[in-house]
C-alpha positions as CSV (number, residue, x, y, z in Angstrom):
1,X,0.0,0.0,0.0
2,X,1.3,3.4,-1.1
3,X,1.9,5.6,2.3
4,X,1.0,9.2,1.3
5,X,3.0,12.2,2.0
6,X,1.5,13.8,4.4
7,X,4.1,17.2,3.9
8,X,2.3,17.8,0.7
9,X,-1.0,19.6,0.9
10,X,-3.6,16.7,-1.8
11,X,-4.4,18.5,-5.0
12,X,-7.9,20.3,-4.8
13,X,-10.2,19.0,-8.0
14,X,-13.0,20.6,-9.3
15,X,-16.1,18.8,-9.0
16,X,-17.4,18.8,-13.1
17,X,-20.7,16.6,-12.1
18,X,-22.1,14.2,-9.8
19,X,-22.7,10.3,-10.9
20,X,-25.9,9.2,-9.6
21,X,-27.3,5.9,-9.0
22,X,-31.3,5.7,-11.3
23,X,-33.2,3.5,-9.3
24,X,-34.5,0.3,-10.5
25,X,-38.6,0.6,-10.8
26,X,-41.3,-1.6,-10.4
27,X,-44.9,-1.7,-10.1
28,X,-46.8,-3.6,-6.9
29,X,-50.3,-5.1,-8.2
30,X,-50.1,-2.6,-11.3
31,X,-50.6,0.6,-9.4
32,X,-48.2,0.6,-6.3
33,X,-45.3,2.4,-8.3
34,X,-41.8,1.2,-6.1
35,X,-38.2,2.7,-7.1
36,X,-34.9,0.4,-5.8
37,X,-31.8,2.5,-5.3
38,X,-28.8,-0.7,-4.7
39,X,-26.1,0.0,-3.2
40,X,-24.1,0.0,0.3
41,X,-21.9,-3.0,2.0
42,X,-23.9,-3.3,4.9
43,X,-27.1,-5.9,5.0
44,X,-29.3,-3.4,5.9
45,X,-32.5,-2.1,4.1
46,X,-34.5,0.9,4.3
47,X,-38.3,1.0,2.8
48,X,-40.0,4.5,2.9
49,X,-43.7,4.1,2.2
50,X,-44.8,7.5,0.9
51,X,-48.3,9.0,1.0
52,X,-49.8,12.2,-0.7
53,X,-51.4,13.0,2.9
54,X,-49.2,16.2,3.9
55,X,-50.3,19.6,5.7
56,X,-51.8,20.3,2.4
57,X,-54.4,17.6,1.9
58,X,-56.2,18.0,5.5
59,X,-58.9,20.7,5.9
60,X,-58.5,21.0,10.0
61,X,-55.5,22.1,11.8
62,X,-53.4,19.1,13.0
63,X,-55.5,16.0,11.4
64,X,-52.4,15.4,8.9
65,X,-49.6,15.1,11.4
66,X,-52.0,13.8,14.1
67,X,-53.2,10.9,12.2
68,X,-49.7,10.0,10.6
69,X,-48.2,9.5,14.0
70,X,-51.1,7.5,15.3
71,X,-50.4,4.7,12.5
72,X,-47.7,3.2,14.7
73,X,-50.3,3.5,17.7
74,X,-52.4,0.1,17.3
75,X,-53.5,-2.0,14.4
76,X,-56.0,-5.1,13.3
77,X,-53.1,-7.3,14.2
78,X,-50.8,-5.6,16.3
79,X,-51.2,-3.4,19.3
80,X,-49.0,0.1,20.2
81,X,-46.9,-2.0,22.5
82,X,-46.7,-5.5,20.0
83,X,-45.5,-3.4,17.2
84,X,-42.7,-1.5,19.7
85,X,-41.3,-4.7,21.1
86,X,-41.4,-6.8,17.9
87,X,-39.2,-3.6,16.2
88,X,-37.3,-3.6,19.2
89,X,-36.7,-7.8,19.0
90,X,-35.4,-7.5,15.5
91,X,-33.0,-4.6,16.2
92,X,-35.1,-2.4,13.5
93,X,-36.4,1.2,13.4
94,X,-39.5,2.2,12.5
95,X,-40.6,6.0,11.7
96,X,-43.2,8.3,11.1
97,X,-42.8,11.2,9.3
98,X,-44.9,14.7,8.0
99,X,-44.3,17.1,6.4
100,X,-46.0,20.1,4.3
101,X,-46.6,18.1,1.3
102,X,-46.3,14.2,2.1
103,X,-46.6,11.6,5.1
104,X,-44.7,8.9,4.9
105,X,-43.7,5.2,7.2
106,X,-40.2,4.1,7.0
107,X,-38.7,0.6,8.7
108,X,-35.0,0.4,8.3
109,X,-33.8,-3.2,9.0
110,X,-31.1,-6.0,8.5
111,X,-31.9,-7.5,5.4
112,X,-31.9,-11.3,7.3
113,X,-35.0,-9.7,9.1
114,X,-37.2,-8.3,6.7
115,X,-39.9,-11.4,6.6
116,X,-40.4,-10.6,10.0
117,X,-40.9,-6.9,9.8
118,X,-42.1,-6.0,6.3
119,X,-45.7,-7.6,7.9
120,X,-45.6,-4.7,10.6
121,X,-45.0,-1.8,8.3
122,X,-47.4,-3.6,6.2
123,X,-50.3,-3.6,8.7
124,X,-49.5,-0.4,10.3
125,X,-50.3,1.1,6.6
126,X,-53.2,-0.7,5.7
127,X,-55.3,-1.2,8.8
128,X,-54.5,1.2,12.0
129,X,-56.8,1.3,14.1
130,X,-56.4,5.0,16.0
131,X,-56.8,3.4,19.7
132,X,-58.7,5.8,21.6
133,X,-56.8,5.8,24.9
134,X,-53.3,5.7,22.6
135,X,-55.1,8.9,20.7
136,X,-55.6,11.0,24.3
137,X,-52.2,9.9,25.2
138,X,-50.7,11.3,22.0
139,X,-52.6,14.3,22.4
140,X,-52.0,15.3,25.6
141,X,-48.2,14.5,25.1
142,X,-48.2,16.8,21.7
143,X,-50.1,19.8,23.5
144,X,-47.9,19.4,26.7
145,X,-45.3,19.8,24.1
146,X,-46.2,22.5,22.1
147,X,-47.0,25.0,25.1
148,X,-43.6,24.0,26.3
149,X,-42.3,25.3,23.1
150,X,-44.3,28.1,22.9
151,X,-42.8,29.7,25.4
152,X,-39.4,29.6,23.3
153,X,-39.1,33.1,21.5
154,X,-37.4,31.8,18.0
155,X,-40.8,29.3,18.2
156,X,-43.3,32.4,18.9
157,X,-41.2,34.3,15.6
158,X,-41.0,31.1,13.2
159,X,-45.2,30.4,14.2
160,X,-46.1,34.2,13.5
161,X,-43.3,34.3,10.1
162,X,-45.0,31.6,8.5
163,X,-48.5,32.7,9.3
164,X,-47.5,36.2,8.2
165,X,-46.1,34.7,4.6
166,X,-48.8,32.5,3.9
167,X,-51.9,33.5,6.1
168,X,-53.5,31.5,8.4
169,X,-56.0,29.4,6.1
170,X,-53.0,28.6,3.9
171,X,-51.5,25.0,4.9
172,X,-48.1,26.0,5.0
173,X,-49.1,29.1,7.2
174,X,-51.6,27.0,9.7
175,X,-50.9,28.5,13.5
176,X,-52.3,25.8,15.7
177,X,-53.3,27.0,19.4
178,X,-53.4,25.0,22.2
179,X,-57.0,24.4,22.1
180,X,-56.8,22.9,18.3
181,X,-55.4,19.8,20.7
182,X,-59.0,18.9,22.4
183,X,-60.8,19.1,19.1
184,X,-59.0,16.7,17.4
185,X,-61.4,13.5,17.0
186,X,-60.7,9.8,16.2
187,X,-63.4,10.3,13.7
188,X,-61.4,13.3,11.8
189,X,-58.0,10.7,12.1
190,X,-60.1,8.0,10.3
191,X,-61.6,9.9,7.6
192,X,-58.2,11.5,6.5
193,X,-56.5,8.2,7.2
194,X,-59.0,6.2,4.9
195,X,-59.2,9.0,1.7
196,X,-55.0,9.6,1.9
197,X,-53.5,6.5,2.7
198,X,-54.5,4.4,-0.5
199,X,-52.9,2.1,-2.9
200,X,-53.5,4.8,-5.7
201,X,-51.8,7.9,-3.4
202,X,-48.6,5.7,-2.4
203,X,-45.1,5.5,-3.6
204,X,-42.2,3.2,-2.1
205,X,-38.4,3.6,-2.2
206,X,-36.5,1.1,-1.4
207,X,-32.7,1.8,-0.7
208,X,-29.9,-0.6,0.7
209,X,-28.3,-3.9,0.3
210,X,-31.7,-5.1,-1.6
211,X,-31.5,-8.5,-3.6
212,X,-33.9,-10.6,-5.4
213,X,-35.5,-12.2,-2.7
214,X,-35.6,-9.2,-0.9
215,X,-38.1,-7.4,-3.6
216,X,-39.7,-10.8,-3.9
217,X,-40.7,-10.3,-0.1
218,X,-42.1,-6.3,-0.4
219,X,-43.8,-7.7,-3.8
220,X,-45.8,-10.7,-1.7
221,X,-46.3,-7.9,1.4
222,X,-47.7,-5.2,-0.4
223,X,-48.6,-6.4,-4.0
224,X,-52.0,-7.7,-1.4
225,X,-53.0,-4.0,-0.2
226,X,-56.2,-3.6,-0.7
227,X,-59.1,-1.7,0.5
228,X,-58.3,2.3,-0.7
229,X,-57.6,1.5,-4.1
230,X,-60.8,2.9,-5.5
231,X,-60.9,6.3,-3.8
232,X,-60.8,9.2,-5.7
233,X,-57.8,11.5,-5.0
234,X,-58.3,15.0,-4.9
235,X,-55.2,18.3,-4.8
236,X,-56.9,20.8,-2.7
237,X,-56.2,24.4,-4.2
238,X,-55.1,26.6,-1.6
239,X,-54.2,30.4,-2.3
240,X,-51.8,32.6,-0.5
241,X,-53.4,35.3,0.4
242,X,-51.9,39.1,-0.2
243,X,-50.5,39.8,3.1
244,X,-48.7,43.0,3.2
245,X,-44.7,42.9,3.9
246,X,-44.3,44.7,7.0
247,X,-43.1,44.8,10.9
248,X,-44.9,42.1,13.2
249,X,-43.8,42.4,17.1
250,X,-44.3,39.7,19.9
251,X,-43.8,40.7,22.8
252,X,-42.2,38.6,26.0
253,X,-40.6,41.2,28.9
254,X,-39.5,38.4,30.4
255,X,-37.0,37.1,27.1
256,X,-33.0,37.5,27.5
257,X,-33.1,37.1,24.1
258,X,-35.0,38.6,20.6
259,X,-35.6,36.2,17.9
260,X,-35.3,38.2,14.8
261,X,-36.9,36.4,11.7
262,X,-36.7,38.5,7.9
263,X,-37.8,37.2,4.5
264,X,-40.4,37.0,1.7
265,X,-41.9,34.8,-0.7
266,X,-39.6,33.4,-3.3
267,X,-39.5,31.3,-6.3
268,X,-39.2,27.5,-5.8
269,X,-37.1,24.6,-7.2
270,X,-39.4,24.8,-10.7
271,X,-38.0,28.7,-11.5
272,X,-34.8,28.9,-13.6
273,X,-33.4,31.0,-11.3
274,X,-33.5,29.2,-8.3
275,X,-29.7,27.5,-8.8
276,X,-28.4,30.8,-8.8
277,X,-30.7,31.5,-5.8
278,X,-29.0,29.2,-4.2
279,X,-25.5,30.5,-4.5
280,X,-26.7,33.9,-3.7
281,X,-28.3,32.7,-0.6
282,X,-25.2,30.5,0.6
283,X,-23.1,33.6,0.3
284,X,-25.2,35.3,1.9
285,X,-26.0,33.0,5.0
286,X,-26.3,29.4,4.1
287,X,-22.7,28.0,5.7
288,X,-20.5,29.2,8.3
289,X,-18.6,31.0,6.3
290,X,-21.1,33.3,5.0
291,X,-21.4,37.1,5.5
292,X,-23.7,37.0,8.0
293,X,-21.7,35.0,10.3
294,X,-18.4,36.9,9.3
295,X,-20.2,39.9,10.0
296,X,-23.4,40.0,12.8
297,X,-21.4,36.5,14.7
298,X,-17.6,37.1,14.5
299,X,-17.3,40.8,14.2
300,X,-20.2,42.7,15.9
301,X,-20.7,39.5,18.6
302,X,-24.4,40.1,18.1
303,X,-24.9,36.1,18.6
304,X,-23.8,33.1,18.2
305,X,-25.5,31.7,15.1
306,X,-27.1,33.8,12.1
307,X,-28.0,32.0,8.7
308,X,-30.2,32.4,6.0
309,X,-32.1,30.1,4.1
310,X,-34.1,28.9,1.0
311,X,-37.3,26.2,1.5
312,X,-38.8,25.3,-1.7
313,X,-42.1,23.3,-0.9
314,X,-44.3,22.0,-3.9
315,X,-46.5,24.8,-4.2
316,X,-44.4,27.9,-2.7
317,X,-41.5,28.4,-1.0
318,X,-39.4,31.4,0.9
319,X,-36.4,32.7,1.6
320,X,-35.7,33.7,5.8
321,X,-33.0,35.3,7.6
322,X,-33.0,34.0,11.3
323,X,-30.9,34.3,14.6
324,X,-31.7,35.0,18.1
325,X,-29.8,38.1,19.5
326,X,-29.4,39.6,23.2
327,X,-32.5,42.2,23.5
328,X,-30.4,45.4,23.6
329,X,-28.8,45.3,20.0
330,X,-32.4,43.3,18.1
331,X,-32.1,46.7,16.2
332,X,-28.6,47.2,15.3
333,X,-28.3,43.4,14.2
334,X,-31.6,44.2,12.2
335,X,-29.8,46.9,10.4
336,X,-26.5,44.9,9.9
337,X,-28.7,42.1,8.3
338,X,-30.2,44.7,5.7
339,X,-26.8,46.4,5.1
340,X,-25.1,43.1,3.9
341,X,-28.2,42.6,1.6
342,X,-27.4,46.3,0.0
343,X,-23.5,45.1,-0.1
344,X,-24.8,42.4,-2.3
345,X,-26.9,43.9,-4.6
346,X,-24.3,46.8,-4.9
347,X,-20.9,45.6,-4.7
348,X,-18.8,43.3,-6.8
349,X,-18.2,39.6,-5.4
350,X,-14.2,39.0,-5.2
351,X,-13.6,35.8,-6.8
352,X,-11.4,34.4,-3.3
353,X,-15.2,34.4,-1.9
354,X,-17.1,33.3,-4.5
355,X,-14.7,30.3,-5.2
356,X,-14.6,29.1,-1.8
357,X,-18.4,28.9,-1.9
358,X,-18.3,26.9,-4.9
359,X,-16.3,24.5,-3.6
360,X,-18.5,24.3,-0.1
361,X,-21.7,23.6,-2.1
362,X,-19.8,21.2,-4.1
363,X,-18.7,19.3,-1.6
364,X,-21.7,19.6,0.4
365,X,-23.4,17.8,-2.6
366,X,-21.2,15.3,-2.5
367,X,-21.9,14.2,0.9
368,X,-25.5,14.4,0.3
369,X,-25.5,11.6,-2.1
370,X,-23.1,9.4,-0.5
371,X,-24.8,6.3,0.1
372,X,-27.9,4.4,-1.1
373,X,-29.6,5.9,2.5
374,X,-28.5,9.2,0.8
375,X,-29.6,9.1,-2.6
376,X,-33.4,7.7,-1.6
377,X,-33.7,11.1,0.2
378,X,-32.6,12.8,-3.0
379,X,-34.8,10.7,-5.0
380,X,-37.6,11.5,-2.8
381,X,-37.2,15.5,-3.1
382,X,-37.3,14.9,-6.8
383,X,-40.2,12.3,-7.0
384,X,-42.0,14.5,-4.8
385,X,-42.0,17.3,-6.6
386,X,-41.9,15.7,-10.2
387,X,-38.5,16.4,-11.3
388,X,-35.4,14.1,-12.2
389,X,-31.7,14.2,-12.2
390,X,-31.4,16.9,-15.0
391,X,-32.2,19.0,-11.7
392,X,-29.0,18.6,-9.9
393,X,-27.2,18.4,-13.0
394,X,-28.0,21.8,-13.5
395,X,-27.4,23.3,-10.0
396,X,-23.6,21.7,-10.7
397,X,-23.1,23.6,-13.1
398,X,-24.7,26.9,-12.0
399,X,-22.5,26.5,-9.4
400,X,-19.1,26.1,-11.4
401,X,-20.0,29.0,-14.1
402,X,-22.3,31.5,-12.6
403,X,-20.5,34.6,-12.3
404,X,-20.4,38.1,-9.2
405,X,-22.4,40.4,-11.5
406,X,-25.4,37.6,-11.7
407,X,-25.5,37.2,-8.2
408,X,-25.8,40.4,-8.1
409,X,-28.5,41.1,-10.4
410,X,-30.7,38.3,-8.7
411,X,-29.8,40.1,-4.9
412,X,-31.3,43.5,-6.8
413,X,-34.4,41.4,-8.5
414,X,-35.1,39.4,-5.6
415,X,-34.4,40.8,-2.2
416,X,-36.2,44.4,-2.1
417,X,-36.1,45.2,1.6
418,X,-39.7,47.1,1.1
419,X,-40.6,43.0,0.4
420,X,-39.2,41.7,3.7
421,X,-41.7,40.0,6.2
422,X,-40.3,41.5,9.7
423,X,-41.2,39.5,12.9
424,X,-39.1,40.0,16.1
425,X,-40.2,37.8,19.5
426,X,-38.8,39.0,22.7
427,X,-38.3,41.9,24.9
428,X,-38.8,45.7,22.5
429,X,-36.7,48.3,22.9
């Protein structure tokens, strides 16, 4: 084996493009569709059953969330505590998850074990039962929860940002209260539960050290779903309302600290320009680096975090600017945050900066796709929202050839401070 020389710094290359794995597909009983990404050394599977039952299908606060973490909670077969101690005898992991747009059940597994545990995820799918006593249990736990956070200031300013955005009969803009808690009803869970989680609403990734017999087995389990095949999917049309930009207090005497949240709508992963969003809003505040940190973190000492970010969700998305500062100096860090906005709009990028964020989103890339774990996340982003791989092929190279007077152009197109949402939690000065 060749020692290397460790006097010699290892020549820096520049990432060209990214080689992805395509996923093998299949279809389960001619509608389930199911994508297999192979790869890894270990004998361990992961299976993410994926549902069209996000924030945006349900028509009452909470229901969507709610009713995808009661799945786990008791079914015809098993009950809360069978299905926790037969995971637990196998040594496997099995998850809920919601989000704005989907719901989804994952098991991750050895690959020796997965006749024993595709039949849970199976049955927690196709026929939970939403235990009464587990539901009041659940409930009480989230509200006890969710006052507890409440009482956090960057919580109170991320609630009242997203409700300002979007409004607060818009999904992604929903502010639950504590009282939304005691009107959720089993009823509500099985209703959402029976129209969302169908055979014709459902997608399945499976990622990992998958074989023939292994597909064989999630053939057999789930080619036999029946039940919700025949009901009629509908995509609920929700509008943002027009909310005007402006200033939004909350007010907490009490706080030590302000938690200082700025942004707008923006453009999501579907506009051209969102790539170069991207680059802008890394050099901006999306890594450690950025000038946010440099500036409001390691020169003023303002805090000791500031980033800014870009969420692209299927039907919207925005841009923020977030960081919790002491109380005294919410307003100079406020007018630090628009100044290095107005630096990038109006002043020329030096190339030193520009090409050491290149090479961080390059190499953040990177990591994001290593590993068949990995790559079914990336897969699910784009199956999600009804792209492919052309996608990242194209924020590669927007990355290696976009040039400091386009970032500038998009800062002057896209981040009017007259635009910017305003919300500040904590004690006013």
């Amino acid at each position: 084996m060749k020692i290397p020389d460790r006097t010699k710094q290892p020549a820096v290359q520049k990432i060209e493009n990214i080689n992805l794995s395509k996923p093998q597909e299949l279809k389960l009983n001619g509608k389930i569709p199911v994508y297999i990404i192979h790869g890894g050394e270990a004998d361990v599977i992961r299976i993410d059953v994926i549902f069209e039952a996000g924030l945006w299908f349900h028509d009452k606060t909470l229901v969507a969330p709610i009713t995808n973490s009661m799945l786990t909670e008791g079914t015809k077969q098993y009950s809360s505590a069978g299905i926790a101690e037969k995971i637990d005898y196998y040594g496997a992991y099995l998850n809920t998850e919601c989000n704005n747009d989907t719901a989804s059940v994952s098991l991750l597994c050895l690959k020796k074990y997965l006749p024993e545990t595709l039949g849970i995820l199976e049955n927690v799918v196709s026929e939970a039962l939403f235990p009464e006593n587990e539901l009041s249990i659940l409930i009480n736990n989230r509200k006890q929860g969710f006052i507890i956070e409440g009482n956090k200031v960057k919580v109170l300013a991320q609630r009242k940002f997203l409700l300002a955005l979007f409004g607060e009969n818009h999904p992604y803009g929903q502010k639950a209260e504590a009282g939304d808690f005691d009107t959720v009803s089993k009823s509500q869970l099985v209703e959402f539960y029976k129209h969302q989680y169908s055979t014709n609403n459902c997608r399945i990734i499976v990622s990992g050290n998958a074989d023939d017999e292994s597909i064989k087995n999630i053939e057999s389990c789930f080619g036999i779903i029946g039940g919700n095949s025949d009901v009629q999917i509908i995509d609920p049309k929700h509008v943002i309302l027009n909310t005007k930009p402006g200033k939004y207090f909350i007010e907490k005497e009490e706080a030590v600290q302000s938690a200082i949240r700025i942004g707008k709508i923006m453009v999501n992963r579907h506009h051209p320009d969102f790539p170069g969003l991207m680059v802008m809003n890394t050099l901006l505040g999306g890594y450690f680096g950025s000038r946010l940190m440099t500036n409001i973190r390691e020169d003023k000492g303002y805090t000791y975090g500031i980033g800014s970010g870009l969420i692209s969700l299927r039907h919207s998305a925005y841009f923020f600017i977030a960081t919790e500062v002491a109380s005294e100096v919410c307003k100079d860090a406020i007018n630090e945050i628009y100044s290095e906005i107005k630096k990038l709009q109006s002043e020329e990028i030096p190339k030193d900066e520009l090409d050491r964020v290149r090479s961080y989103m390059l190499g953040d890339l990177l990591r994001d796709f290593d590993g068949p774990f990995a790559q079914a996340d990336i897969f699910r982003i784009l199956s999600d929202n009804g792209q492919d791989y052309r996608y990242y092929e194209n924020i590669v190279k927007t990355i290696n050839t976009i040039q400091p007077f386009e970032i500038n152009e998009l800062a002057l197109k896209y981040l009017h401070t007259e635009d910017m949402f305003e919300v500040i939690a904590g004690k006013i000065y």
